[in-house]
PDB file of N, CA, C and O in Angstrom:
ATOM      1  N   UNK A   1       7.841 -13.453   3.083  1.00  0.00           N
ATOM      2  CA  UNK A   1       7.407 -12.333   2.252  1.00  0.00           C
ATOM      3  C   UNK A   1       8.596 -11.837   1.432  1.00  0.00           C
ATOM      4  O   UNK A   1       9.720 -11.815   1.934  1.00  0.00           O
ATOM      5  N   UNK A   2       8.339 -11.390   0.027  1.00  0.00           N
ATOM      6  CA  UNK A   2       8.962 -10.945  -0.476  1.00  0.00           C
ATOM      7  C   UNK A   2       9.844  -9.160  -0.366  1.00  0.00           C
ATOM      8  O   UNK A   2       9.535  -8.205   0.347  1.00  0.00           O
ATOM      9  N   UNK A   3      10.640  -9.255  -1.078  1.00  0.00           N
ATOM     10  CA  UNK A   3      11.155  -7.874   0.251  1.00  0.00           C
ATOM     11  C   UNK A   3      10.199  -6.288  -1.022  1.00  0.00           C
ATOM     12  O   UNK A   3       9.852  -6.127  -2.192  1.00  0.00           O
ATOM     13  N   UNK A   4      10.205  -5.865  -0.272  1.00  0.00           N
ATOM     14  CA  UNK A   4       9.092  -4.575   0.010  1.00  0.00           C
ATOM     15  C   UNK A   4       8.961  -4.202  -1.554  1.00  0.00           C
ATOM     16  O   UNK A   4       7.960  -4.066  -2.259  1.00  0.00           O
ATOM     17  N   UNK A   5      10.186  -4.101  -1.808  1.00  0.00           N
ATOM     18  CA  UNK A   5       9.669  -3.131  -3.165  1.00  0.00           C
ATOM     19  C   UNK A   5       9.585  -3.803  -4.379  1.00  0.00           C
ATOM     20  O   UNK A   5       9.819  -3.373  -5.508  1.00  0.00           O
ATOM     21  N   UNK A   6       8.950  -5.749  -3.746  1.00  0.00           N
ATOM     22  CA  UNK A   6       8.404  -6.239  -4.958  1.00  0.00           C
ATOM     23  C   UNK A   6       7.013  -5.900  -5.083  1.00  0.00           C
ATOM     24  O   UNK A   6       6.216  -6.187  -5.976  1.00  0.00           O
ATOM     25  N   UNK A   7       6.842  -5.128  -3.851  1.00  0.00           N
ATOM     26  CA  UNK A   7       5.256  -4.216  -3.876  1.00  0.00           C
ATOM     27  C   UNK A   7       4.493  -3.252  -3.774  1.00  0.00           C
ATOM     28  O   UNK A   7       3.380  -2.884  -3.399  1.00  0.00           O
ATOM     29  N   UNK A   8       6.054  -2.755  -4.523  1.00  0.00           N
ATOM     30  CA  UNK A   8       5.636  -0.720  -4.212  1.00  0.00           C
ATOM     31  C   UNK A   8       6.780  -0.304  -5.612  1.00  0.00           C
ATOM     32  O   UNK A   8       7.879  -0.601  -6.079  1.00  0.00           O
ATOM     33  N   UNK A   9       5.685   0.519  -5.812  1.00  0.00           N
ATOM     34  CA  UNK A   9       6.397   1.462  -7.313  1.00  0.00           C
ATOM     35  C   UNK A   9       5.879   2.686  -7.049  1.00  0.00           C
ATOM     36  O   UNK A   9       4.888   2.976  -6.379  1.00  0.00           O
ATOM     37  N   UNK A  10       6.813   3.531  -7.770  1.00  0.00           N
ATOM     38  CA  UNK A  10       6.960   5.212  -7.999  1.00  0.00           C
ATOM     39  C   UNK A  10       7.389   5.030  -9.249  1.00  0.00           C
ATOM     40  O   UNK A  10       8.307   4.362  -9.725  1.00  0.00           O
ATOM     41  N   UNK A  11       6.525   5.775  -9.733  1.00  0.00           N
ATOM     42  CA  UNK A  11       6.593   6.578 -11.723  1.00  0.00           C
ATOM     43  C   UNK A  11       5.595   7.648 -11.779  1.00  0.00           C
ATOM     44  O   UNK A  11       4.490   7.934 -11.316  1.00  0.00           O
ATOM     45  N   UNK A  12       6.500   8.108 -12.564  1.00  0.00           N
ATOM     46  CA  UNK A  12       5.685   9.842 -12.955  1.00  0.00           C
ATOM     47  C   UNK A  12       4.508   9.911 -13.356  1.00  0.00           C
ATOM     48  O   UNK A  12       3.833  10.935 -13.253  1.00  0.00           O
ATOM     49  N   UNK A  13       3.982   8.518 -14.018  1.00  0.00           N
ATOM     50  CA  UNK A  13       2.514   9.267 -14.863  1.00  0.00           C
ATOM     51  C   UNK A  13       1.650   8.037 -14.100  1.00  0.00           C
ATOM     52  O   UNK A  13       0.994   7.170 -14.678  1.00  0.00           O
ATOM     53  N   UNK A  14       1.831   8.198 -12.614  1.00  0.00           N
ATOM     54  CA  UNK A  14       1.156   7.084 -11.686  1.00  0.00           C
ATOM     55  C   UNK A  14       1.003   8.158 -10.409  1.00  0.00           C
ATOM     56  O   UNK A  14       1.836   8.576  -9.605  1.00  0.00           O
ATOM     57  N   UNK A  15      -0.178   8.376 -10.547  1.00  0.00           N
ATOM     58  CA  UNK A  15      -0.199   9.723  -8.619  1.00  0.00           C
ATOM     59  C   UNK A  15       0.902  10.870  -8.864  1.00  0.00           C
ATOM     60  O   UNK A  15       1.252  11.482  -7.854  1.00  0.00           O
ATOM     61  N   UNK A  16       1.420  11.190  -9.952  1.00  0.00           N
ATOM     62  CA  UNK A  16       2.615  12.090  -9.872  1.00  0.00           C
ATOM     63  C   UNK A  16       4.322  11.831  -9.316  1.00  0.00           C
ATOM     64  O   UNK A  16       5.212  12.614  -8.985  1.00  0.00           O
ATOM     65  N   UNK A  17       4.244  10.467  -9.405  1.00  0.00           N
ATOM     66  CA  UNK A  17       5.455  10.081  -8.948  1.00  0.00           C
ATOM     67  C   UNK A  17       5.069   9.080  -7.142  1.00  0.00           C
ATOM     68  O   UNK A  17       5.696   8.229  -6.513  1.00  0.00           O
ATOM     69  N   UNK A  18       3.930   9.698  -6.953  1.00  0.00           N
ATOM     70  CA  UNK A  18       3.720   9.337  -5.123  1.00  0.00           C
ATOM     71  C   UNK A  18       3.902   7.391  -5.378  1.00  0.00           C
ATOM     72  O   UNK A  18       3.649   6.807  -6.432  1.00  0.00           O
ATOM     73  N   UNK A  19       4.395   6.743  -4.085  1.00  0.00           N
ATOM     74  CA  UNK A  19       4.830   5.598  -3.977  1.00  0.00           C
ATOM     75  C   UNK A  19       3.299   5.021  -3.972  1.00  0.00           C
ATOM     76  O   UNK A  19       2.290   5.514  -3.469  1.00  0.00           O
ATOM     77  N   UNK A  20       3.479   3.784  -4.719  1.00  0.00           N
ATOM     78  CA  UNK A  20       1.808   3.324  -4.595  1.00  0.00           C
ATOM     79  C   UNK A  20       2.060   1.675  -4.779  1.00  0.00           C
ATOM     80  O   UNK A  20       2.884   1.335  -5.628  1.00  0.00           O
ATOM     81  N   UNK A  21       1.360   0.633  -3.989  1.00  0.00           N
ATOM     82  CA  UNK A  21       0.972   0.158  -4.735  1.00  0.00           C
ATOM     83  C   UNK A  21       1.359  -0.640  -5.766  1.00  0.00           C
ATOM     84  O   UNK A  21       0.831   0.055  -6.633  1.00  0.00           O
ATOM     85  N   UNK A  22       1.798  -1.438  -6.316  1.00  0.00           N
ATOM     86  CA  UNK A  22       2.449  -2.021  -7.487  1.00  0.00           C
ATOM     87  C   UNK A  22       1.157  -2.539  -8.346  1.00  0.00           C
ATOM     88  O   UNK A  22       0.421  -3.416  -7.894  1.00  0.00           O
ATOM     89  N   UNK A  23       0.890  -1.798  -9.896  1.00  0.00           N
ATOM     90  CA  UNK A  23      -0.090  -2.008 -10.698  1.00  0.00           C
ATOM     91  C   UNK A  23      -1.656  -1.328  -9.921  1.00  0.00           C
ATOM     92  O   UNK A  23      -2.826  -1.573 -10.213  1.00  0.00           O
ATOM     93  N   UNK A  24      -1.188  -0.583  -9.054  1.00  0.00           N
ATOM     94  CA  UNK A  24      -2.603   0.174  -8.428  1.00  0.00           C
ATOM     95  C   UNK A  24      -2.424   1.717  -8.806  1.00  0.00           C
ATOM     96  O   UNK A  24      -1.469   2.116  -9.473  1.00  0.00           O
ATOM     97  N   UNK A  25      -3.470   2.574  -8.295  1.00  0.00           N
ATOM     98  CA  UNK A  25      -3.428   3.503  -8.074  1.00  0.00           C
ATOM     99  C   UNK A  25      -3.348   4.001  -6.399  1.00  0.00           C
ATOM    100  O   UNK A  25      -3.718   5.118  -6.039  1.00  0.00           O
ATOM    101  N   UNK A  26      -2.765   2.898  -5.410  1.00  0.00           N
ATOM    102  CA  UNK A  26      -3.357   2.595  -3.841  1.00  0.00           C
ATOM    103  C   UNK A  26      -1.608   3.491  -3.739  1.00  0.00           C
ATOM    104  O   UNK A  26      -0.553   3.103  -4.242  1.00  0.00           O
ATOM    105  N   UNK A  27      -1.884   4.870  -2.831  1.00  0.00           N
ATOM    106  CA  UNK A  27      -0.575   5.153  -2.652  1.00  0.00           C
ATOM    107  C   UNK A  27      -0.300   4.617  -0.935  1.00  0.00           C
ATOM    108  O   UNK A  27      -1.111   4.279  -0.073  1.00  0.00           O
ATOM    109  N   UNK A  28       0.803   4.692  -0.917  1.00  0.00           N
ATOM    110  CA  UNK A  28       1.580   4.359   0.228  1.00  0.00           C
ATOM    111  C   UNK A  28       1.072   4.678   1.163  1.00  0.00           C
ATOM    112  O   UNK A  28       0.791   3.900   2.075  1.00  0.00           O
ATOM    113  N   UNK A  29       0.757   6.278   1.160  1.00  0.00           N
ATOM    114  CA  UNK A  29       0.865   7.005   2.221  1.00  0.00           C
ATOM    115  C   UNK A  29      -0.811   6.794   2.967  1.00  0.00           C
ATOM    116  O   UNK A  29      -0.933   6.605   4.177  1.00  0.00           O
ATOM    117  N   UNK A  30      -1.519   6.838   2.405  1.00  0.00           N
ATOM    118  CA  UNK A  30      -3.030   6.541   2.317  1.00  0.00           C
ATOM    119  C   UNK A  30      -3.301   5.216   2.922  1.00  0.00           C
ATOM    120  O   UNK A  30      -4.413   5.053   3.424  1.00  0.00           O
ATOM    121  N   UNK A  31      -2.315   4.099   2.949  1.00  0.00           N
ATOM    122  CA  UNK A  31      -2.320   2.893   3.581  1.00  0.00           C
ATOM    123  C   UNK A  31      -1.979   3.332   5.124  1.00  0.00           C
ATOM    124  O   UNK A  31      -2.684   3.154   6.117  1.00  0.00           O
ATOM    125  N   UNK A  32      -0.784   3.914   5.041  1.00  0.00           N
ATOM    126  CA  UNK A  32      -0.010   4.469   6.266  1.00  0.00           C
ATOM    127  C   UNK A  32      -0.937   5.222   7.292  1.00  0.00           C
ATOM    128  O   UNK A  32      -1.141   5.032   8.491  1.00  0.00           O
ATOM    129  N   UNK A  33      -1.420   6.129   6.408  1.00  0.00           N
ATOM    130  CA  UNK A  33      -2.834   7.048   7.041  1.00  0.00           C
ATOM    131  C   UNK A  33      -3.743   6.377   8.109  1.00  0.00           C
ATOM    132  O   UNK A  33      -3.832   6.596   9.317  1.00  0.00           O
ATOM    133  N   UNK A  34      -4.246   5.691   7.486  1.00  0.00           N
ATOM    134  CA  UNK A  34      -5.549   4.265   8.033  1.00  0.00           C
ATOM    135  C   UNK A  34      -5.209   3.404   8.656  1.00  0.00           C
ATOM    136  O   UNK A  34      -6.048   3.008   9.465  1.00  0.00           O
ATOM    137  N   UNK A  35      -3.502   2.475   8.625  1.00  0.00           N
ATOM    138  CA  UNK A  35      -3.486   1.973   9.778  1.00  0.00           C
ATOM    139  C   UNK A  35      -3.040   2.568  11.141  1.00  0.00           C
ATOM    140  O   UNK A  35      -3.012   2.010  12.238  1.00  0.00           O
ATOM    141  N   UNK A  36      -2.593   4.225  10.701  1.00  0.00           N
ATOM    142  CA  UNK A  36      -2.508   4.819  11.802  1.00  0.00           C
ATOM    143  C   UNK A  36      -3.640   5.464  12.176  1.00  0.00           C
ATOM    144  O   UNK A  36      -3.415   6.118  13.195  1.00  0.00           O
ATOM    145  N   UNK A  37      -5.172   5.606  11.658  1.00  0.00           N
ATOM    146  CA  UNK A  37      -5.827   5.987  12.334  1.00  0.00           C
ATOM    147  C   UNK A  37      -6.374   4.702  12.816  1.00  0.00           C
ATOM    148  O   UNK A  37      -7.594   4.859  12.865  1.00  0.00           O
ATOM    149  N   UNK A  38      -6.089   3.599  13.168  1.00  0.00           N
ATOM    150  CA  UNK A  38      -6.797   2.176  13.780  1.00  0.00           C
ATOM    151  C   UNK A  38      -7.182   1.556  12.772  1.00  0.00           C
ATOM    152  O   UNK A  38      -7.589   0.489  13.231  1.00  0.00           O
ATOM    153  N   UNK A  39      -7.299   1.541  11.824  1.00  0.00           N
ATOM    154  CA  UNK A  39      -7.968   1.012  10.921  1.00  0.00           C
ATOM    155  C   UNK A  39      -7.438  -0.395  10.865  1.00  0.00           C
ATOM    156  O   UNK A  39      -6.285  -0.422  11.296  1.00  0.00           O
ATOM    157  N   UNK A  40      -7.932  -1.713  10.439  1.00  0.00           N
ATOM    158  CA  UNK A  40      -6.522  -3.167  10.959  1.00  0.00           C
ATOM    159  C   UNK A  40      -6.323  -3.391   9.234  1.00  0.00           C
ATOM    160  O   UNK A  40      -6.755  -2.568   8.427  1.00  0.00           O
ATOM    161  N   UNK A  41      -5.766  -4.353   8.929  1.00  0.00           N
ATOM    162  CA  UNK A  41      -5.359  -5.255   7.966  1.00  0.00           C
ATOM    163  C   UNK A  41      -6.598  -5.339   6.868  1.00  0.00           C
ATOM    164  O   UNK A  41      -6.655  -4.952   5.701  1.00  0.00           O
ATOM    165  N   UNK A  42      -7.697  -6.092   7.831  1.00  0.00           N
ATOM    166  CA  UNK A  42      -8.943  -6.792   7.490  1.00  0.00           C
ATOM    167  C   UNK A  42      -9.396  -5.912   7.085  1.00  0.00           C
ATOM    168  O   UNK A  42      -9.215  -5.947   5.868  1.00  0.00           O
ATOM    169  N   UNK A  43     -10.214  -4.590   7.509  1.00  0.00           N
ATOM    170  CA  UNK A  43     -10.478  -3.121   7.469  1.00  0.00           C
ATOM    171  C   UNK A  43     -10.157  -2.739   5.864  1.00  0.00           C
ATOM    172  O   UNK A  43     -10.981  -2.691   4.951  1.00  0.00           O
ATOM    173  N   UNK A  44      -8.851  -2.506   5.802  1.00  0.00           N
ATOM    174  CA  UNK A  44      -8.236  -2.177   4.384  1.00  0.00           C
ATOM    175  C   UNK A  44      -8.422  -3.625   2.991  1.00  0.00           C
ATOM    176  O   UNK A  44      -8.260  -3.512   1.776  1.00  0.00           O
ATOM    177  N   UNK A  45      -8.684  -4.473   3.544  1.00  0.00           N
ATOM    178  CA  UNK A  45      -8.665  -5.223   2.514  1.00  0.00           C
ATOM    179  C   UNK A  45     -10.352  -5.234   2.242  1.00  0.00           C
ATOM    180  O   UNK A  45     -10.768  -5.409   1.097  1.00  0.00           O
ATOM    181  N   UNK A  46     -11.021  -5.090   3.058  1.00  0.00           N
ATOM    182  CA  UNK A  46     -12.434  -5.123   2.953  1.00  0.00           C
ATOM    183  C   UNK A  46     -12.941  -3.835   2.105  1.00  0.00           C
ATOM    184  O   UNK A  46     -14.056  -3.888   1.586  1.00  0.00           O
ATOM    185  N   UNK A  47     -11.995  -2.482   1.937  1.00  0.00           N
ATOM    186  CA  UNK A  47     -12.419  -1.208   2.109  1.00  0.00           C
ATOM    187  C   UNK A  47     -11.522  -1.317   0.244  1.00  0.00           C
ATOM    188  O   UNK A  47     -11.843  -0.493  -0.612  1.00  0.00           O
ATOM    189  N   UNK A  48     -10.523  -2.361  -0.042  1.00  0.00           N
ATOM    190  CA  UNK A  48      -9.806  -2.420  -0.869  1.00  0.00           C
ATOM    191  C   UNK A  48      -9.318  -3.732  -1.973  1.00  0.00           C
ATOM    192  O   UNK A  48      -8.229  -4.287  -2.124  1.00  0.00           O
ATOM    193  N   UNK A  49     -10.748  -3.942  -2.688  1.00  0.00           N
ATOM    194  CA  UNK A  49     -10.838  -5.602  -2.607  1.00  0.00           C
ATOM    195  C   UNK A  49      -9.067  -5.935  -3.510  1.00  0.00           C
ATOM    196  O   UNK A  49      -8.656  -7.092  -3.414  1.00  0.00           O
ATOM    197  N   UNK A  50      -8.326  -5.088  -4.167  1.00  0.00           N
ATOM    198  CA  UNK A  50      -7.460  -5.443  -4.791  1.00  0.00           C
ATOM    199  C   UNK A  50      -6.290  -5.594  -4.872  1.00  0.00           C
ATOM    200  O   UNK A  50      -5.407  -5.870  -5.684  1.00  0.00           O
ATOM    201  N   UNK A  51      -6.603  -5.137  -2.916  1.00  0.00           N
ATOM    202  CA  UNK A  51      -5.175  -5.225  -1.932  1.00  0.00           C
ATOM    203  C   UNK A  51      -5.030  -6.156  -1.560  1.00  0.00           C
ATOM    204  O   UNK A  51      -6.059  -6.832  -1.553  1.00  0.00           O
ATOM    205  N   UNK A  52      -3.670  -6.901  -0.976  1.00  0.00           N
ATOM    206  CA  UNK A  52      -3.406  -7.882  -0.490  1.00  0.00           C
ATOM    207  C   UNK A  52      -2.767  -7.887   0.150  1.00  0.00           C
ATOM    208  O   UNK A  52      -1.850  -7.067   0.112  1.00  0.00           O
ATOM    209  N   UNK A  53      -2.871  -8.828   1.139  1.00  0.00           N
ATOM    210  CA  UNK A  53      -2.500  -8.787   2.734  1.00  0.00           C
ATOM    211  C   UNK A  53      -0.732  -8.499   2.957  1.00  0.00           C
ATOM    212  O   UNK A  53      -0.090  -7.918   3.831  1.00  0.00           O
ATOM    213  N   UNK A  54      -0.275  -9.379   1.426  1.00  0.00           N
ATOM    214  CA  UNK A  54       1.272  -9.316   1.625  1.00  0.00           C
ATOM    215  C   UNK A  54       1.510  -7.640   1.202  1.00  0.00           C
ATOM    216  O   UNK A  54       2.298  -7.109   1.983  1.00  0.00           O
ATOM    217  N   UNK A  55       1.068  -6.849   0.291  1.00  0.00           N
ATOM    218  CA  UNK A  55       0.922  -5.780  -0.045  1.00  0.00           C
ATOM    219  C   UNK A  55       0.799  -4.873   1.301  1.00  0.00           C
ATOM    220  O   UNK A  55       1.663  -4.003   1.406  1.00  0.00           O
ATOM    221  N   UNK A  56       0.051  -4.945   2.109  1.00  0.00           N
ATOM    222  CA  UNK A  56      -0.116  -4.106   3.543  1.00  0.00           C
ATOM    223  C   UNK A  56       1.315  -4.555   4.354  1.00  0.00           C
ATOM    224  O   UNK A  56       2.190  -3.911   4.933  1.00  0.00           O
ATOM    225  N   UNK A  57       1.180  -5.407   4.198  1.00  0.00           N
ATOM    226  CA  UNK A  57       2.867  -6.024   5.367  1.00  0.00           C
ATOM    227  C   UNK A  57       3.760  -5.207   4.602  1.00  0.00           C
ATOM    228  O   UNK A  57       4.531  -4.540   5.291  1.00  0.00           O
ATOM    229  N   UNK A  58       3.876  -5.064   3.183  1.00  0.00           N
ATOM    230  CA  UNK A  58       5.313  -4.766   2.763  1.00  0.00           C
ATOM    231  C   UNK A  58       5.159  -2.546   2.945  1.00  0.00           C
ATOM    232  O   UNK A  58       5.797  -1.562   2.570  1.00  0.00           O
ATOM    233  N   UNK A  59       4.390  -2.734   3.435  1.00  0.00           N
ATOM    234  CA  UNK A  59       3.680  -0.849   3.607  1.00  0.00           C
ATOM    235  C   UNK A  59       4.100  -0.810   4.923  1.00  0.00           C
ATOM    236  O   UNK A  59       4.962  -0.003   5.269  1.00  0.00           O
ATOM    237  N   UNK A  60       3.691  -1.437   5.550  1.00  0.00           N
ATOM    238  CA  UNK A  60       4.861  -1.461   6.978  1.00  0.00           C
ATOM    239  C   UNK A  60       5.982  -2.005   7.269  1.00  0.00           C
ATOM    240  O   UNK A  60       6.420  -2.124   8.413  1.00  0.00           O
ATOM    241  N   UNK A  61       6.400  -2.288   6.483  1.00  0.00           N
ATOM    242  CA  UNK A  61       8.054  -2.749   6.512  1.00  0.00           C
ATOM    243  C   UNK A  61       8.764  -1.527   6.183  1.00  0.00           C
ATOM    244  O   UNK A  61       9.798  -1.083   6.681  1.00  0.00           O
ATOM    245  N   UNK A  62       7.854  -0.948   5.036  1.00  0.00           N
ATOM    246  CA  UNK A  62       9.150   0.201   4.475  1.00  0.00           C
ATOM    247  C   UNK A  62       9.245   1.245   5.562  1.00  0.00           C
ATOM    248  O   UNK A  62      10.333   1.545   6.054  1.00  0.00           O
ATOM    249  N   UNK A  63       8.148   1.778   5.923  1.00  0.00           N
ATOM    250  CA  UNK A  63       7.644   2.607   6.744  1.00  0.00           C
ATOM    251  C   UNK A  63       8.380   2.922   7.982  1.00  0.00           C
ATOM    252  O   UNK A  63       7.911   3.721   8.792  1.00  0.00           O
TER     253      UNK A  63
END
């Protein structure tokens, strides 16, 4: 995997600056949220067709 923040951006006129996502509106924290309420991998990609699996790994790496 590529290292994390080839899949996460922060800019001002994107969520207000909040970490999201690279080319989404999917913030960080909202990933973070769901796999801490149980939610798995599969869950979020099903719930998020434009996420990708390496995208969730690099949300728990930074984390």
């Amino acid at each position: 995997m590529k290292n994390w923040k080839a899949y996460i951006e922060s800019k001002p006129s994107v969520m207000y600056g909040k970490p999201v996502i690279k080319n989404t509106r999917i913030p960080v924290d909202l990933i973070l949220e769901k796999l801490s309420e149980g939610e798995t991998i599969e869950d979020l990609l099903l719930a998020y067709p434009r996420l990708k699996r390496e995208e969730v790994l690099a949300v728990k790496k930074c984390s």
